[in-house]
C-alpha positions as CSV (number, residue, x, y, z in Angstrom):
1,X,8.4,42.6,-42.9
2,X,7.3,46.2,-41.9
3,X,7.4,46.8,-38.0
4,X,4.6,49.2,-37.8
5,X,2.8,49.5,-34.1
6,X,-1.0,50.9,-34.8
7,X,-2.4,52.3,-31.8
8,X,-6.2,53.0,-31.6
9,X,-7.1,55.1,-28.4
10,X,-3.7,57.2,-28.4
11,X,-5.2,60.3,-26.9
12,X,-7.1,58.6,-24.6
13,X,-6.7,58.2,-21.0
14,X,-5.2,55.3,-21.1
15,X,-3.3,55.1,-24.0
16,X,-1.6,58.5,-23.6
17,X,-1.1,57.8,-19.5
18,X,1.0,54.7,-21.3
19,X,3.0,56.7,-23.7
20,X,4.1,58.8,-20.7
21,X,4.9,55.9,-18.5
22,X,6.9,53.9,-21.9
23,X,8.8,56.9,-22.8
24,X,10.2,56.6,-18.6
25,X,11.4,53.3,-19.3
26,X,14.4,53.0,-21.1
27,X,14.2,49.5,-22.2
28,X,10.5,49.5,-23.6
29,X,11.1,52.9,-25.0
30,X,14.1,51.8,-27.0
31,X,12.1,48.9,-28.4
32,X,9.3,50.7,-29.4
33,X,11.3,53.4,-31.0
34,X,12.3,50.5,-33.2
35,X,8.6,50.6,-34.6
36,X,7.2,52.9,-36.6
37,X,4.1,54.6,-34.7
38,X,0.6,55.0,-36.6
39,X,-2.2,56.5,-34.8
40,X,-5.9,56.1,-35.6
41,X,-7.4,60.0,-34.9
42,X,-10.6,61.6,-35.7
43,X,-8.6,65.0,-36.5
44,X,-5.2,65.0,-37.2
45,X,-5.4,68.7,-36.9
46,X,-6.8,68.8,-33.5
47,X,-5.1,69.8,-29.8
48,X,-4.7,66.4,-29.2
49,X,-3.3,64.8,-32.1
50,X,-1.1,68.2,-32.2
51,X,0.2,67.0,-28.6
52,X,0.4,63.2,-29.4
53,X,3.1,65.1,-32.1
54,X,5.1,66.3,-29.8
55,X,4.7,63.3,-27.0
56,X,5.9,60.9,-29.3
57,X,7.6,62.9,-32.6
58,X,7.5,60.9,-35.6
59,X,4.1,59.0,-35.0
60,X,1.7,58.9,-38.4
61,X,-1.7,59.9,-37.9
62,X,-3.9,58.1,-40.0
63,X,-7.8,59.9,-39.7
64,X,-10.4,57.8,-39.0
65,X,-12.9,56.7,-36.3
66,X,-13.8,53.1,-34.9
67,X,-16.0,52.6,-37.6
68,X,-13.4,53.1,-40.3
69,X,-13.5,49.5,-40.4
70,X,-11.4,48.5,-43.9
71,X,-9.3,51.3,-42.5
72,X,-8.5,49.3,-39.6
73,X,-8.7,46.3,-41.1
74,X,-5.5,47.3,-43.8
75,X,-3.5,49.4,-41.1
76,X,-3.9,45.7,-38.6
77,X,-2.5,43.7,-41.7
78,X,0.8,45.8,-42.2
79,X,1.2,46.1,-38.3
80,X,3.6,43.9,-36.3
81,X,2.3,45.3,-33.5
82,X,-1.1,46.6,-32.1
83,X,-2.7,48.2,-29.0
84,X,-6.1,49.0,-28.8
85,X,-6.9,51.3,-25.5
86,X,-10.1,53.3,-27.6
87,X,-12.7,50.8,-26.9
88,X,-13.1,47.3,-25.2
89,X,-16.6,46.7,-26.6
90,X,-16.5,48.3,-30.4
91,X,-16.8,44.4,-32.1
92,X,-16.8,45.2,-35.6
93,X,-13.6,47.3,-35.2
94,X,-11.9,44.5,-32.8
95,X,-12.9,41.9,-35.6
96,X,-11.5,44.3,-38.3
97,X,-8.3,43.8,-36.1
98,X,-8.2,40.3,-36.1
99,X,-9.2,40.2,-39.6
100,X,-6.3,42.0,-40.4
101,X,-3.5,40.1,-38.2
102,X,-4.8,37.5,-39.5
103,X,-3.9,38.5,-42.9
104,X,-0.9,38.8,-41.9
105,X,0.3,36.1,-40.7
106,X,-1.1,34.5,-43.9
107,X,1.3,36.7,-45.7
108,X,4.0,36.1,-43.6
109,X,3.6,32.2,-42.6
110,X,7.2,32.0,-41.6
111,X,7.6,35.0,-39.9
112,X,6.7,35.9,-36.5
113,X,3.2,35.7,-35.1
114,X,1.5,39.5,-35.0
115,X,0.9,41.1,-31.2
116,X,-2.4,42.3,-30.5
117,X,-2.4,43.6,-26.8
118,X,-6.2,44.9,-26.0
119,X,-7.5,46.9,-22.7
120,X,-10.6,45.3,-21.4
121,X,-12.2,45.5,-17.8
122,X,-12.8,43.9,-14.7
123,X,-16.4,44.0,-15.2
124,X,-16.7,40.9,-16.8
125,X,-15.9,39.6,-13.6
126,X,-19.4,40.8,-12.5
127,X,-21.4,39.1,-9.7
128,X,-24.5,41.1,-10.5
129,X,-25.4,41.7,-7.4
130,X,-27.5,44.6,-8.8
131,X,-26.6,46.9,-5.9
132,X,-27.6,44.2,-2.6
133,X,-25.5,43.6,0.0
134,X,-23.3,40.2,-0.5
135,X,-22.4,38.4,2.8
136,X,-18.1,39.0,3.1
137,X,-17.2,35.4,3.3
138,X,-19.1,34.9,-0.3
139,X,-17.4,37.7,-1.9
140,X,-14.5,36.6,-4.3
141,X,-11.5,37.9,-5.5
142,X,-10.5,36.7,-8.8
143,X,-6.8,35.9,-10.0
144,X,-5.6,36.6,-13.3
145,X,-3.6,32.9,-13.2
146,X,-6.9,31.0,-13.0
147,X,-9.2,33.5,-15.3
148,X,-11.0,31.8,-17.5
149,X,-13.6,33.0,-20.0
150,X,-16.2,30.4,-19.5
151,X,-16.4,30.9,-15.7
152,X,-18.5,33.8,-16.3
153,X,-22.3,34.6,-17.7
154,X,-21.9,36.3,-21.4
155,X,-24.1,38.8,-20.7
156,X,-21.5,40.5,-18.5
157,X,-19.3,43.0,-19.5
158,X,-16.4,42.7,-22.4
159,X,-17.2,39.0,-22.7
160,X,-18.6,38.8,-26.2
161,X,-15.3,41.0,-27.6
162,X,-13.5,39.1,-25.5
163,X,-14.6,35.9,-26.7
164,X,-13.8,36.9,-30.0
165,X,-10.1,37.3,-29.5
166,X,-9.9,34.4,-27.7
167,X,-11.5,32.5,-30.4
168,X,-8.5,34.4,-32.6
169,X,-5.7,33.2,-30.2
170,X,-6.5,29.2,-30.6
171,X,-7.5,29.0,-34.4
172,X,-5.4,26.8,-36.1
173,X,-4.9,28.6,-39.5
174,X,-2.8,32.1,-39.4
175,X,-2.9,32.5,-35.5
176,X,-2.2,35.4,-33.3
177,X,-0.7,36.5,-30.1
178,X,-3.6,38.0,-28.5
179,X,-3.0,39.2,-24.5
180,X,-6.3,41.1,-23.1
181,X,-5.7,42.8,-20.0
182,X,-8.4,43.6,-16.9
183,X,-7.6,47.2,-15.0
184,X,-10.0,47.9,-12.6
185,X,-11.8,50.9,-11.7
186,X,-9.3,53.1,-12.9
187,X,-8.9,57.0,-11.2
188,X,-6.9,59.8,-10.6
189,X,-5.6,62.5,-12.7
190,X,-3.4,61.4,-15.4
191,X,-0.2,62.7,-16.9
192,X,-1.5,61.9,-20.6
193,X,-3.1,63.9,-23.3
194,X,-6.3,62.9,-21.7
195,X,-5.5,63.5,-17.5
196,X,-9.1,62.8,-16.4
197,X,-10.5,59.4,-15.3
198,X,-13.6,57.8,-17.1
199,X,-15.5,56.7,-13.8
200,X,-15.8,60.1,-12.5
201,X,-16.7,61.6,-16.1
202,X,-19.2,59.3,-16.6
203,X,-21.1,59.5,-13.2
204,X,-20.4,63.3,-12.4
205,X,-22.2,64.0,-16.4
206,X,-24.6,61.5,-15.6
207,X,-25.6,63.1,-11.9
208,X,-25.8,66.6,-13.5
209,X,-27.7,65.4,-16.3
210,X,-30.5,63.2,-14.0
211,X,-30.4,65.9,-11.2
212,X,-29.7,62.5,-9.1
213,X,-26.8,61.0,-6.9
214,X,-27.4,57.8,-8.1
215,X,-26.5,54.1,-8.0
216,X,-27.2,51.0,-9.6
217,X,-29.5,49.3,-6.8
218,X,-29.3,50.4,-3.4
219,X,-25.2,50.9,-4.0
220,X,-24.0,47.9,-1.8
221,X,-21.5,46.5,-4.5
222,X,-17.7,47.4,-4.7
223,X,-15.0,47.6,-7.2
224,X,-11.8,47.4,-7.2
225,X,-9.6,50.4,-8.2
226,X,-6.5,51.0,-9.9
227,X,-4.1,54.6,-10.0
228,X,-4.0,55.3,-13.8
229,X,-0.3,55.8,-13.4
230,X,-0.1,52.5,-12.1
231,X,-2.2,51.4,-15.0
232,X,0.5,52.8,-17.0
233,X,3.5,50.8,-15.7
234,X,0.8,47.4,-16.0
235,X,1.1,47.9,-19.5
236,X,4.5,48.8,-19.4
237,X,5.5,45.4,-17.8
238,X,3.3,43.6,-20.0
239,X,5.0,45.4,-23.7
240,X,7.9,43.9,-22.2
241,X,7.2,40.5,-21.5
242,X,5.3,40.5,-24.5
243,X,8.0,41.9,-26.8
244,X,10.6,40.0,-25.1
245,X,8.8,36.4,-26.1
246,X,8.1,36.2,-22.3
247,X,4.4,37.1,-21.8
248,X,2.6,33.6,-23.1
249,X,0.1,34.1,-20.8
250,X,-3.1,35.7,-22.5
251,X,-4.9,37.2,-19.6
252,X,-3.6,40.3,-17.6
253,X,-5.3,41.7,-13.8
254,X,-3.7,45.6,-13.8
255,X,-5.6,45.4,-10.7
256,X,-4.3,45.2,-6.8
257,X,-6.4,44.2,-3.7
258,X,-6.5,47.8,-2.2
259,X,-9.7,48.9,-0.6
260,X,-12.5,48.5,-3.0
261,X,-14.7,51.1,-3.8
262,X,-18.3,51.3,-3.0
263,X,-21.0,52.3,-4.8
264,X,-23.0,54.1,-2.3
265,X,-20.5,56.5,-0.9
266,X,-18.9,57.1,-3.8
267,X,-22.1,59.0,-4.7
268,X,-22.8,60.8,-1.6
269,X,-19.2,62.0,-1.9
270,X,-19.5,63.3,-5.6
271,X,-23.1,64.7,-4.7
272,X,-21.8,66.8,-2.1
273,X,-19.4,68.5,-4.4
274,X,-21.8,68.8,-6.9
275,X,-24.1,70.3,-4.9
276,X,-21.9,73.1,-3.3
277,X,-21.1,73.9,-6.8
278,X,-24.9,74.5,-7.4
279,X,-24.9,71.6,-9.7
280,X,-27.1,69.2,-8.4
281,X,-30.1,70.5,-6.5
282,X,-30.4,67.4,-4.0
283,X,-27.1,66.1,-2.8
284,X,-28.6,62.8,-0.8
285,X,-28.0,59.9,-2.8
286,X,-31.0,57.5,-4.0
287,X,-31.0,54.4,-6.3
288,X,-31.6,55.7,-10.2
289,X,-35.1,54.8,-11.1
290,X,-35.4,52.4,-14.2
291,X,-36.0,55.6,-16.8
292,X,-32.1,55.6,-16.3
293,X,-30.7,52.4,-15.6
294,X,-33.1,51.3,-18.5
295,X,-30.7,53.4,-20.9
296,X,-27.8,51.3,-20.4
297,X,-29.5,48.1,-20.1
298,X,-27.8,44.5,-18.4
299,X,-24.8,45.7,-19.3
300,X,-24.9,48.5,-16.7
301,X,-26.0,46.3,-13.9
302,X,-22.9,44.0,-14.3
303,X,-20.4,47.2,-14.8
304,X,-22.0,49.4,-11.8
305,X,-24.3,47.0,-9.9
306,X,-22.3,44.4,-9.1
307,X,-18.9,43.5,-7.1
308,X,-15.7,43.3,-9.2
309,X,-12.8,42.0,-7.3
310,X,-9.4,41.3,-8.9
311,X,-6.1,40.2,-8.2
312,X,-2.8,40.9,-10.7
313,X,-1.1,37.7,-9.9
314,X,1.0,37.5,-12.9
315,X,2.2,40.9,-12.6
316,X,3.1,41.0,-9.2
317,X,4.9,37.8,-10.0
318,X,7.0,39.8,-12.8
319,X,7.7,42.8,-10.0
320,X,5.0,44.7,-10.6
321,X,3.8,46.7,-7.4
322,X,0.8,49.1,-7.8
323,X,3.2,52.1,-5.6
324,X,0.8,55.3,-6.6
325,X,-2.7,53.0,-5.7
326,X,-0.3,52.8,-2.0
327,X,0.1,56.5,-1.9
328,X,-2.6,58.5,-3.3
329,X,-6.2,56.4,-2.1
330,X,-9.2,56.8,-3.9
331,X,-10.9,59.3,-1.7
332,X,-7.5,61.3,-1.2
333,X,-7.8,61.5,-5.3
334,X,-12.0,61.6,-5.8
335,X,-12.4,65.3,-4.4
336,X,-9.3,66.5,-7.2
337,X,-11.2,64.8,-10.0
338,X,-14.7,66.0,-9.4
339,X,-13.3,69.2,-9.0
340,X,-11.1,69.6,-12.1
341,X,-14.4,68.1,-14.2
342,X,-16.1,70.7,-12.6
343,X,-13.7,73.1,-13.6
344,X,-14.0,72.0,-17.3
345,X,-17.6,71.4,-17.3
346,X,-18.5,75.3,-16.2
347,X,-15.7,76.9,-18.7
348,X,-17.5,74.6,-21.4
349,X,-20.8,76.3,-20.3
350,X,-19.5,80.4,-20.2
């Protein structure tokens, strides 16, 4: 039986934050060596896919996008091993990956069951508090050794994929090893292909683009945050429990109980940079009126309107200690961010 590892989301953030992190940890790095490393890329011949070369020589890039899905589909069915960090809320390519394990372990009935280890997020653990203010003492913080599926509405966030590889993991006929794994708000510049964090990219475009410092609601909800080179050892850990036959559990918090993040000041602080950079005309932050929240429907409420509190019980439990979140905070990092996007964002414009 071939041991091929596909990897979807590479480049990314995330998935090129972990290559970093693997190739500082001798044990994981020895076993995945063992493997032989496809990559699902838009352009083999671009920057990135030229850097993924040299961050991890020997990969295979196989071109192709999300939608590729028989692509997907036939690279899942000759892999051992599979990590998707691209997208937690693509279904049809997620199905074309179970589809495909599950080939697999019908051609291989006696062999062992596939690995599919998937990056989700914490905000299917939504409150949807749409922005209001929720008294302290009702406010929960949920543990990754009591997380269960069914404990929360499926109109939040990630629930329908994830429901699907759940539904994957307990099937009787040709079952696989499924683990999905919840990192918070994830920040700070990254040591991958990809060094900037999503959050900020998403709400410094999004502020430019409205012309407002915006939140979901009057901006009263927090999330908890994660260091992305913490996020990095997370996945480390869990590759080797996995891989080592120790990881049965199926859900992951790469999360800690650091000081969450709320909404509110989070945009007063970007709009002030914004603003001093002559990019936002009106620096005070106000709720976004509907034309805008309206473009990213429910959905959006339940990622960035409501509070999204976790705890990485099983990790910690394992030895796991979030040691960047402890030394470089959220603020410390925000200002660095906004201004290396800002950087990028005017050299993209000249």
């Amino acid at each position: 039986m071939s041991s091929q590892f596909f990897f979807l989301g590479a480049t990314g953030y995330i998935g090129s934050q972990f290559l970093e992190s693997a190739k500082r940890d001798a044990a994981l790095y020895a076993i995945l060596k063992e493997f032989n490393l496809v990559a699902l890329v838009r352009d083999p011949e671009s920057a990135k896919s030229k850097q993924l070369q040299e961050v991890w020589p020997g990969v295979v890039l196989v071109k192709g996008t999300l939608d590729d899905l028989s692509l997907i589909e036939e690279q899942a069915r000759n892999s051992a091993l599979i990590f998707n960090a691209a997208n937690a809320d693509h279904e049809p390519s997620i199905k074309a990956i179970i589809t495909g394990l599950q080939k697999r372990s019908a051609d291989h009935p006696s062999g062992p069951k596939p690995l599919y280890i998937h990056t989700s997020g914490l905000g299917i653990l939504s409150d949807n508090s749409r922005g209001e203010k929720v008294p302290t003492e009702r406010l929960v913080y949920h543990s990754d050794t009591t997380f269960k599926l069914e404990d929360f509405p499926p109109t939040n966030p990630h629930h329908s994929p994830d429901s699907i590889i759940h539904a994957a993991r307990v099937q009787k006929e040709n079952p696989i090893r499924a683990i999905s794994v919840y990192p918070g708000a994830v920040y700070g510049l990254g040591e991958g292909i990809t060094p900037d964090a999503l959050l900020p990219r998403l709400f410094v475009s999004l502020y430019v683009q409205t012309g407002v410092a915006g939140t979901w609601g009057p901006g009263h909800n927090a999330l908890s945050v994660i260091h992305i080179k913490d996020v990095g050892t997370a996945f480390v850990k869990i590759f080797k429990l996995a891989l080592e036959g120790k990881a049965q559990d199926v859900y992951f918090i790469a999360d800690d109980k650091a000081e969450p993040v709320v909404a509110k000041p989070f945009a007063e602080e970007i709009g002030k940079i914004l603003h001093a950079h002559d990019l936002l005309k009106d620096p005070e932050h106000k709720p976004f009126p509907e034309a805008v929240t309206n473009n990213f429907g429910e959905i959006g409420w339940g990622a960035f309107g409501g509070n999204l509190r976790g705890i990485p019980d099983r990790l910690k439990a394992e030895g796991w200690e979030p040691t960047e979140t402890a030394k470089l905070s959220f603020w410390d990092s925000l200002p660095l961010e906004v201004e290396h996007f800002v950087a990028t964002y005017k050299a993209s414009r000249t």
